[in-house]
C-alpha positions as CSV (number, residue, x, y, z in Angstrom):
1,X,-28.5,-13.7,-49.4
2,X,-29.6,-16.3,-46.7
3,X,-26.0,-16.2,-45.5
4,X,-26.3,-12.7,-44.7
5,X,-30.2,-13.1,-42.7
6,X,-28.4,-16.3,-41.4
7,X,-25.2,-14.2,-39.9
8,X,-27.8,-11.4,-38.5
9,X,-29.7,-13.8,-36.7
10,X,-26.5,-15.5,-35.1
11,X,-25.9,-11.7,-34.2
12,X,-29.2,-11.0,-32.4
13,X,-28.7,-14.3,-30.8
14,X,-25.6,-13.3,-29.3
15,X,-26.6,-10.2,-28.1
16,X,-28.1,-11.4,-24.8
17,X,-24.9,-13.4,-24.0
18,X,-22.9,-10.3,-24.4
19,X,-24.9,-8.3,-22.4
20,X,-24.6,-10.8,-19.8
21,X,-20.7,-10.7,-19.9
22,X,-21.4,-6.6,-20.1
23,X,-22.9,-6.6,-16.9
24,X,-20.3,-8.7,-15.0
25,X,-18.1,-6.5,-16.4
26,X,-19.9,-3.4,-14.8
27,X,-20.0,-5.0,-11.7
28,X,-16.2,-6.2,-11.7
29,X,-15.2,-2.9,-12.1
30,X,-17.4,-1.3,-9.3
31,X,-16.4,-3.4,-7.5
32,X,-12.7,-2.9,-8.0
33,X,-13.0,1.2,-7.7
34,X,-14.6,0.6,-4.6
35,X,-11.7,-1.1,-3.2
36,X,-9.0,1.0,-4.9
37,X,-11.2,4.0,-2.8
38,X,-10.6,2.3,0.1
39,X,-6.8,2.0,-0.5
40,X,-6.9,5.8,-1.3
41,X,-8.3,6.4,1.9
42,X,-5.9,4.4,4.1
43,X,-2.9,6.4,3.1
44,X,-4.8,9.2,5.0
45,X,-5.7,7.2,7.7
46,X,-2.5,5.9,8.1
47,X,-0.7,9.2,7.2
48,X,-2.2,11.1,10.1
49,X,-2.0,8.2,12.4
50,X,1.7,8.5,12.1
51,X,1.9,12.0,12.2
52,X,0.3,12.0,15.4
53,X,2.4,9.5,17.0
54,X,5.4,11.1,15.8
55,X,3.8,14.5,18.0
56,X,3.0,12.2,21.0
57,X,6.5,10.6,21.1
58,X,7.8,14.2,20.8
59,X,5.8,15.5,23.8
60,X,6.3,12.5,26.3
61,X,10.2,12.5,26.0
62,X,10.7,16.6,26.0
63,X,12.7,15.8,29.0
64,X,15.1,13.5,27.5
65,X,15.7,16.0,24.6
66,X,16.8,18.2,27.7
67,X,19.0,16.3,28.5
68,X,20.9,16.3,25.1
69,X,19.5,12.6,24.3
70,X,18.3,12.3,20.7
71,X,16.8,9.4,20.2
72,X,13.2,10.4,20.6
73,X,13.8,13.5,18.5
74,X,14.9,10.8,15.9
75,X,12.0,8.6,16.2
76,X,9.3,11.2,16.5
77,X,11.1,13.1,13.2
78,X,10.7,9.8,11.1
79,X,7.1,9.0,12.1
80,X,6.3,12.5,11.2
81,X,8.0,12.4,7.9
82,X,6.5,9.2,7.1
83,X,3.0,10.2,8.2
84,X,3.3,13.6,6.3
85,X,4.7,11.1,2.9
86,X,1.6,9.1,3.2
87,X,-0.9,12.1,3.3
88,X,0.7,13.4,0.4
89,X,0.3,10.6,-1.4
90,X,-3.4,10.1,-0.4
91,X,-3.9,13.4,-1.9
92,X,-1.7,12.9,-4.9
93,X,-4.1,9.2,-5.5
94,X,-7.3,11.0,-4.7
95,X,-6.3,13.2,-8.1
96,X,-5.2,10.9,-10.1
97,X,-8.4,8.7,-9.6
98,X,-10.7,11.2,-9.1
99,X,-12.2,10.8,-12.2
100,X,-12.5,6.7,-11.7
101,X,-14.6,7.8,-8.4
102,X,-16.8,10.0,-10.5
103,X,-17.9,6.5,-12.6
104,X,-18.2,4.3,-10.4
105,X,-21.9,6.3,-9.2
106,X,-22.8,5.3,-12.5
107,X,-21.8,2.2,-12.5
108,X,-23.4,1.0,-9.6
109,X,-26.3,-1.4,-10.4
């Protein structure tokens, strides 16, 4: 029997210890959300940075494209494409991680 009051107390011992390592825990992982937000948010920053350098390559060389030269066309085409990617995938992350965003306001301490 004094094994068993002797494991109990070991266990209510313990308890502030892991409730220590609990609370790093909580914080880690705040923490880590909080930066795989930002992440989120940079393919849509990045996204429509690209999408509009793709339309202001397109409207400083409509004169070239006039003159059957491609290039810009080319250029402007791929940074649009890539931009348009990137958005989609910031919205395709935002979904998937939505919920992950949701806890980390609770977890917050």
């Amino acid at each position: 029997m004094e094994d068993g009051k002797s494991n109990d107390e070991n266990s209510i011992e313990e308890i502030p210890t892991l409730n220590k390592i609990l609370e790093s825990l909580v914080s880690d992982a705040s923490e880590l959300i909080r930066d795989l937000n930002w992440s989120v948010k940079t393919y849509l920053i990045f996204g429509l940075m690209s999408t509009l350098f793709g339309i202001e390559v397109l409207a400083q060389n409509m004169e070239s494209l006039a003159e059957r030269f491609y290039t810009p066309l080319f250029v402007s085409g791929a940074l649009i494409f890539c931009g348009v990617a990137q958005i989609i995938t910031f919205y395709r992350l935002r979904k998937k991680y939505s919920r992950l965003f949701k806890v980390q306001t609770e977890l917050k301490p």
